[in-house]
C-alpha positions in Angstrom: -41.5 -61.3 -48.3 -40.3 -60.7 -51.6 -36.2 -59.5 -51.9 -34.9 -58.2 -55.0 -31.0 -58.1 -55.0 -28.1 -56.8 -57.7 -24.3 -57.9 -56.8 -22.2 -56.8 -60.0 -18.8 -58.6 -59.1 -17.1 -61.5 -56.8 -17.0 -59.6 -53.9 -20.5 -58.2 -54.0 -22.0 -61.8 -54.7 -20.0 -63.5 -51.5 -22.0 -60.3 -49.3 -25.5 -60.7 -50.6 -25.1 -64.6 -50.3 -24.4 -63.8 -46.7 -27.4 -61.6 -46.7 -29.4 -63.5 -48.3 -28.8 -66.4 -45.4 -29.3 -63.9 -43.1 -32.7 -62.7 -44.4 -33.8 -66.4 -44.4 -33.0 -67.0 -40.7 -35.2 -64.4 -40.2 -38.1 -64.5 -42.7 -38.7 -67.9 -43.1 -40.8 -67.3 -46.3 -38.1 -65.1 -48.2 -38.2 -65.1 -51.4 -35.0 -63.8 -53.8 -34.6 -62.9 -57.3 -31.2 -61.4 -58.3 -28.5 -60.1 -60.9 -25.2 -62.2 -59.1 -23.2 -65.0 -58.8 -23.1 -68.6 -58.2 -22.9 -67.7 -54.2 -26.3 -66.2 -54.6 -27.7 -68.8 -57.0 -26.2 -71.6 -53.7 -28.0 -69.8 -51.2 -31.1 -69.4 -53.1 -33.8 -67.7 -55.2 -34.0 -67.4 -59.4 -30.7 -66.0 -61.0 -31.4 -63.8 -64.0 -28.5 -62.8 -64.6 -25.0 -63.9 -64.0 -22.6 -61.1 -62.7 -19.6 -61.5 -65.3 -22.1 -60.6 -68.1 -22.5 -57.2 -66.4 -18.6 -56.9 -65.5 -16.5 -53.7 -67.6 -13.7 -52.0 -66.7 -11.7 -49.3 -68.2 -12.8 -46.6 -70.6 -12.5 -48.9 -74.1 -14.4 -52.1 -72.4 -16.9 -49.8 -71.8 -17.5 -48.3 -74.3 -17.3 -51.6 -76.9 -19.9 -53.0 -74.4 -22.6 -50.2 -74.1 -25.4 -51.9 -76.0 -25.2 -54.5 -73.6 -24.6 -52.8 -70.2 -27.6 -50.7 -71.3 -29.8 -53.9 -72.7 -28.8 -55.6 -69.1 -29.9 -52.4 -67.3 -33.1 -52.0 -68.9 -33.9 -55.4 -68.6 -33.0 -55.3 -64.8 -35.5 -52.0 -64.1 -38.2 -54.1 -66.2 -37.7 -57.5 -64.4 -38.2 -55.7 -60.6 -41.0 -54.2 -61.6 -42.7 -56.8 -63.1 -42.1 -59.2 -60.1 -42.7 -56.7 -57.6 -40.9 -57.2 -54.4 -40.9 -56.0 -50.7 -37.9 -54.6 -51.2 -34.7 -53.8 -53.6 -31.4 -54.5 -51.9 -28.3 -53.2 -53.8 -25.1 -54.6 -53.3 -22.0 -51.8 -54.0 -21.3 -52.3 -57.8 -22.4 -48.0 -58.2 -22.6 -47.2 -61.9 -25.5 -49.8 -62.6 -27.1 -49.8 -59.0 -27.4 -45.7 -58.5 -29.0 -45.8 -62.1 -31.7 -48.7 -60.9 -32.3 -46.9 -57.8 -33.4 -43.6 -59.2 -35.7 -45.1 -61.9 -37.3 -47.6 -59.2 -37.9 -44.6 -57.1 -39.1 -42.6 -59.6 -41.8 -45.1 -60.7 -42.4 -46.7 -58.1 -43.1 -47.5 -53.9 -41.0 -50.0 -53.5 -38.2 -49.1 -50.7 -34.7 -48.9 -51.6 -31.6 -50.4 -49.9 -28.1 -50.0 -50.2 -25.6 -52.4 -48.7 -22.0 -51.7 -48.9 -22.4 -48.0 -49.8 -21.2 -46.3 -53.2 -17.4 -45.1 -52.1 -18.4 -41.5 -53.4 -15.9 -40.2 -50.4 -13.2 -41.1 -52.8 -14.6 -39.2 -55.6 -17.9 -38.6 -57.3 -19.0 -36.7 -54.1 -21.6 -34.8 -56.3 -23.4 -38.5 -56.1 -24.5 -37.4 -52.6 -27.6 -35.5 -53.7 -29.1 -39.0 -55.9 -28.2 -41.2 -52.8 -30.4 -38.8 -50.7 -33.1 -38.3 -53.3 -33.1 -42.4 -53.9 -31.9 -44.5 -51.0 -34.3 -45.3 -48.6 -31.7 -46.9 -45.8 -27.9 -47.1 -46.6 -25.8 -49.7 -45.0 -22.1 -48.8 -44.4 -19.8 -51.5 -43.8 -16.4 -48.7 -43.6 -16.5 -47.0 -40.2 -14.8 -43.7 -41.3 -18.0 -43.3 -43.6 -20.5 -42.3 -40.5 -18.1 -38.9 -39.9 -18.3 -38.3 -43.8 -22.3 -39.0 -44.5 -23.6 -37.9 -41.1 -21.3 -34.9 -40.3 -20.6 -33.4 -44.0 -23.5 -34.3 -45.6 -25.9 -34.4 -42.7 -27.8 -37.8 -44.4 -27.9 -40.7 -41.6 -26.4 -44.5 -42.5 -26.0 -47.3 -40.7 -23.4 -48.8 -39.7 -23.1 -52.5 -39.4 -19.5 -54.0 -39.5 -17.9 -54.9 -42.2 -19.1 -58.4 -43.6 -15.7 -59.7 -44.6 -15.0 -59.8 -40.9 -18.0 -62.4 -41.1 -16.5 -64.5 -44.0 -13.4 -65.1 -42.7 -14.0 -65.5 -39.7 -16.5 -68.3 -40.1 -13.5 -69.7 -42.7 -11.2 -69.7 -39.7 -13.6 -71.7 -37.4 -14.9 -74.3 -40.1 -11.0 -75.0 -41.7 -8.1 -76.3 -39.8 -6.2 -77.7 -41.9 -2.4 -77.3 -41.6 -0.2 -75.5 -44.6 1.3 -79.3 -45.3 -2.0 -80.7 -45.6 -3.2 -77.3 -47.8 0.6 -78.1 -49.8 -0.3 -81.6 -50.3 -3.8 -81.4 -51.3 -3.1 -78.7 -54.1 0.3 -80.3 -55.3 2.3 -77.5 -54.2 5.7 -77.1 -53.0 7.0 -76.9 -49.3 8.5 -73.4 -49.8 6.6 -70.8 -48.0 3.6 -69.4 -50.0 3.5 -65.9 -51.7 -0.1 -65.4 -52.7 -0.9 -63.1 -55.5 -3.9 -61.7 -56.0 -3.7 -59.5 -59.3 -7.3 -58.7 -59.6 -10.7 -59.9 -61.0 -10.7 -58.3 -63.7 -8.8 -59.3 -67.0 -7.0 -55.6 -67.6 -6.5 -55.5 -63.7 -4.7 -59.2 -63.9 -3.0 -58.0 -67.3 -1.2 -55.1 -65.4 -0.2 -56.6 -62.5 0.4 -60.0 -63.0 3.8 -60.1 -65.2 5.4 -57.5 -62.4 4.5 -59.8 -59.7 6.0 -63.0 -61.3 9.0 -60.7 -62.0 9.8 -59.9 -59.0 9.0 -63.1 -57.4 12.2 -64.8 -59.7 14.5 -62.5 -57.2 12.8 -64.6 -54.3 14.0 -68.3 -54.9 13.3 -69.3 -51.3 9.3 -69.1 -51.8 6.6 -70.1 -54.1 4.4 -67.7 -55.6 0.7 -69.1 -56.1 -2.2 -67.3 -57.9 -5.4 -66.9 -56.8 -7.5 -67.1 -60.0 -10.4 -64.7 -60.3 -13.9 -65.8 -60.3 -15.4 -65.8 -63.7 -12.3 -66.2 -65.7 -11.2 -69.0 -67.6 -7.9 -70.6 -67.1 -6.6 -70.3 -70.6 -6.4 -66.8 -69.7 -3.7 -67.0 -67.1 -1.6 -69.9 -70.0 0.9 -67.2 -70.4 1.3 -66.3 -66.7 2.1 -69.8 -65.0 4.6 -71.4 -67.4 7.5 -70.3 -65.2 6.7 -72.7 -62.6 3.7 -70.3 -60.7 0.9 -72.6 -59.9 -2.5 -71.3 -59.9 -5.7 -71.9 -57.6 -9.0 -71.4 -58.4 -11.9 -71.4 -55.5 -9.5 -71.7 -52.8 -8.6 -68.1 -52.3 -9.5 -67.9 -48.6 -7.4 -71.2 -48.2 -4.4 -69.6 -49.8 -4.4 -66.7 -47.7 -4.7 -68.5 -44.5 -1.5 -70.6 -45.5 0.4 -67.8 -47.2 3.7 -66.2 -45.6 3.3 -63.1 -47.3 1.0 -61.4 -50.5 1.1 -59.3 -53.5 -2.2 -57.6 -53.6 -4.3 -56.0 -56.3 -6.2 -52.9 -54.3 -9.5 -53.9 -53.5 -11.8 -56.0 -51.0 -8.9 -58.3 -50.9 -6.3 -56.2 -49.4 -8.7 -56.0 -46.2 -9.3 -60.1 -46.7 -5.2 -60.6 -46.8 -5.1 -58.2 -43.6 -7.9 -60.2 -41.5 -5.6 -63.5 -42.2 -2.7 -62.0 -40.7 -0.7 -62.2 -44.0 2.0 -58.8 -44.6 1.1 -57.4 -47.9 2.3 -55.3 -50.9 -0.5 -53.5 -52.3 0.1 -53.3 -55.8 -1.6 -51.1 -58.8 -0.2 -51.1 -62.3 -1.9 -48.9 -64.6 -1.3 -48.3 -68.3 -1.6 -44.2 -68.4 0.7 -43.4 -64.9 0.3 -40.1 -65.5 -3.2 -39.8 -66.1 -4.0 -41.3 -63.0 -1.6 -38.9 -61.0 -3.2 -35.9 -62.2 -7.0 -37.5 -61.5 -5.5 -37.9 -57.5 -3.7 -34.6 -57.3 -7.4 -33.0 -59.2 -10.5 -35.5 -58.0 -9.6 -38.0 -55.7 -10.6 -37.2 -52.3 -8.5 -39.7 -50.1 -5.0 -40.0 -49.3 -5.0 -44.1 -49.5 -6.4 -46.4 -51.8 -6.6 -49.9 -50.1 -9.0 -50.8 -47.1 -6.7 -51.2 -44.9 -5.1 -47.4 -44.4 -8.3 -45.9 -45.5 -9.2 -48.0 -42.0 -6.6 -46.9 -39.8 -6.3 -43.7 -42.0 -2.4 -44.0 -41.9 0.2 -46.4 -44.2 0.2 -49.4 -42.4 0.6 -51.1 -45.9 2.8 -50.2 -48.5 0.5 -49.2 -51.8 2.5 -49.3 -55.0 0.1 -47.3 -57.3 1.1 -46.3 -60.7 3.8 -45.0 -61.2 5.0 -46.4 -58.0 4.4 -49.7 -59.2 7.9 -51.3 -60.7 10.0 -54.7 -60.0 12.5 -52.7 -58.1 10.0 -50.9 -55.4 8.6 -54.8 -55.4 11.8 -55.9 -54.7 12.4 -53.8 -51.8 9.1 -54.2 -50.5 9.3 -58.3 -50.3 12.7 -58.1 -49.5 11.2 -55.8 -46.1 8.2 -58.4 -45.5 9.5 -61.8 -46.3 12.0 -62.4 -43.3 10.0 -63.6 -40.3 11.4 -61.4 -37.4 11.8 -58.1 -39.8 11.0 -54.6 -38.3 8.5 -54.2 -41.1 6.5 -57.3 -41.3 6.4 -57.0 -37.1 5.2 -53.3 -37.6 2.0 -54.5 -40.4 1.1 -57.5 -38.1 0.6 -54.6 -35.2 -1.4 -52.4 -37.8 -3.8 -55.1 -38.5 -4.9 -56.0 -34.7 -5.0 -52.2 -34.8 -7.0 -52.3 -38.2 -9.7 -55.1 -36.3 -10.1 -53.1 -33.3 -11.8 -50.5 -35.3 -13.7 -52.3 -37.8 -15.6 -54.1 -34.9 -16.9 -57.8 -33.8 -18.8 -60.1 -36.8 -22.4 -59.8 -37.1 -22.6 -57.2 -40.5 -24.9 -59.6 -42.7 -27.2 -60.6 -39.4 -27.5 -56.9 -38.4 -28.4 -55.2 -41.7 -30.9 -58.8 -42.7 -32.4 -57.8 -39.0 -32.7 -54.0 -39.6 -34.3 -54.9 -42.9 -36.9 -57.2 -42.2 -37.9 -54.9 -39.3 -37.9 -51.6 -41.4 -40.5 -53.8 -43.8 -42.5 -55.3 -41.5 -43.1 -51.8 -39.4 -44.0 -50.0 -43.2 
């Protein structure tokens, strides 16, 4: 069969590579075409286009860019149905996938699914009525969504893990090398690691970055390393790592499994530093403060904003958001975490066994790749 897939960022390409393996496993004569990432182009299938040419954040990047995210969009609802597959699988990324899904179910038969489902349950709730009207299946990898789509909005989902429980865990069973050998081989120091992962996208790294180097100077004891985002030159981060930081590209995975502690962008990767046992800071710098406190207090819809207490749906991280996000509250936060035997890292450590209990056993990409192959195969 015939599998059309959209991914719009890092995170979204590493799922629908897993998928896509999946899917093969199953349907040996699988055939993919896609809008993603070099994961997806590895496991298989014609590329047309690359994820960081869809990539905008931020109200100005936006706008600047609208001829092309609406030139890439056509081109997307033309290219699916001119090649006419079994099936359209979107991956997350909302803003271009909802708009793909209503015009491919307007004009035409071909079923409609949705992996890793649109976080309208943080706002955008209205969205609920287009996801009914266009989704034929929707795949929920968050376990507090099946209360929120099935009890307030009466639309049923499927739940199938959570698919970064799948990455890392196959990371931890194919890597064992030690933290000297993961030292050595990327020429860094022997202090203990402080990974920082500002963000994959250039405003996000722009905002955060400088306040995590900062802080990190009152920290002499540890190294901080960067994990550099997919899709983004290293020329960028020039300005960033002439103080002595050193920078990985590719190896984020490897850095978390040998880091003693992290500064983390919100996103996928505070739930990927939680799954490698590694306390965190989750950090969000934002230009306008202010603006962003009244959007919470006026249309978000959730008390957290990282995975992990949206999980547990209490603060077993600290999230520096905003306003909330300066050197000194960094400060104190490291200075809880650091020390091996604090009361605080101890107390996140318990939080993420906690945090594992509920997101369930691995098995999300096999489970949604056998759910779909069966759904098309009964049709």
């Amino acid at each position: 069969m015939k599998y059309y897939l959209i991914a719009g960022e890092a995170s979204g390409d590493l799922h629908a590579s897993n998928l896509m393996k999946a899917i093969k496993n199953i349907d040996k004569e699988a055939e993919f075409r896609f809008f993603g990432g070099d994961l997806m182009s590895e496991a298989g299938g014609v590329r047309v286009k690359h994820y960081r040419e869809l990539a905008y954040m931020g109200f100005i990047p936006v706008l600047m860019h609208l001829r092309t995210i609406f030139n890439n969009m056509t081109l997307c609802k033309k290219d699916i149905v001119s090649w006419e597959p079994d099936a359209l699988i979107l991956v997350d990324y909302p803003g271009f996938n909802m708009s793909v899904a209503k015009y491919i179910h307007c004009n035409t038969n071909i079923p409609v699914y949705y992996y890793i489902s649109p976080k309208i349950w943080a706002w955008k709730e209205y969205r609920i009525k287009n996801i009914k009207r266009d989704i034929d299946e929707l795949f929920s990898i968050l376990p507090f969504e099946i209360d929120f789509f099935e009890k307030k909005h009466n639309y049923r989902i499927n739940y199938v893990g959570n698919p970064c429980v799948d990455a890392v865990n196959t990371y931890l069973k194919e890597n064992v090398t030690t933290k000297e050998e993961f030292a050595t081989h990327n020429n860094l120091g022997k202090k203990p690691i402080v990974a920082l992962l500002a963000g994959s996208r250039k405003q996000e790294i722009t905002a955060n970055l400088p306040l995590m180097l900062e802080a990190m100077h009152s920290f002499p004891d540890y190294q901080p390393v960067i994990a550099g985002a997919p899709g983004i030159d290293k020329e960028f981060y020039a300005p960033y790592i002439d103080n002595g930081a050193k920078i990985l590209f590719g190896k984020t995975y490897g850095l978390l499994n040998n880091a003693h502690a992290a500064l983390v962008t919100s996103g996928t990767a505070t739930l990927e530093t939680a799954l490698f046992n590694v306390p965190q800071v989750v950090c969000y710098a934002m230009p306008m403060a202010k603006i962003y406190s009244w959007l919470k207090k006026h249309f978000l819809k959730v008390k957290f904003v990282s995975l992990v207490n949206l999980i547990t749906n209490r603060e077993s991280v600290r999230e520096l958001i905003a306003a909330d996000m300066t050197i000194d509250n960094l400060k104190a936060e490291l200075a809880g975490i650091l020390p091996v035997d604090s009361e605080k890292r101890v107390a996140i450590l318990n939080e993420y066994s906690h945090m594992k209990d509920i997101l369930g056993k691995p098995g999300a990409s096999v489970r949604t790749a056998e759910k779909i192959v069966s759904l098309l195969k009964n049709t």
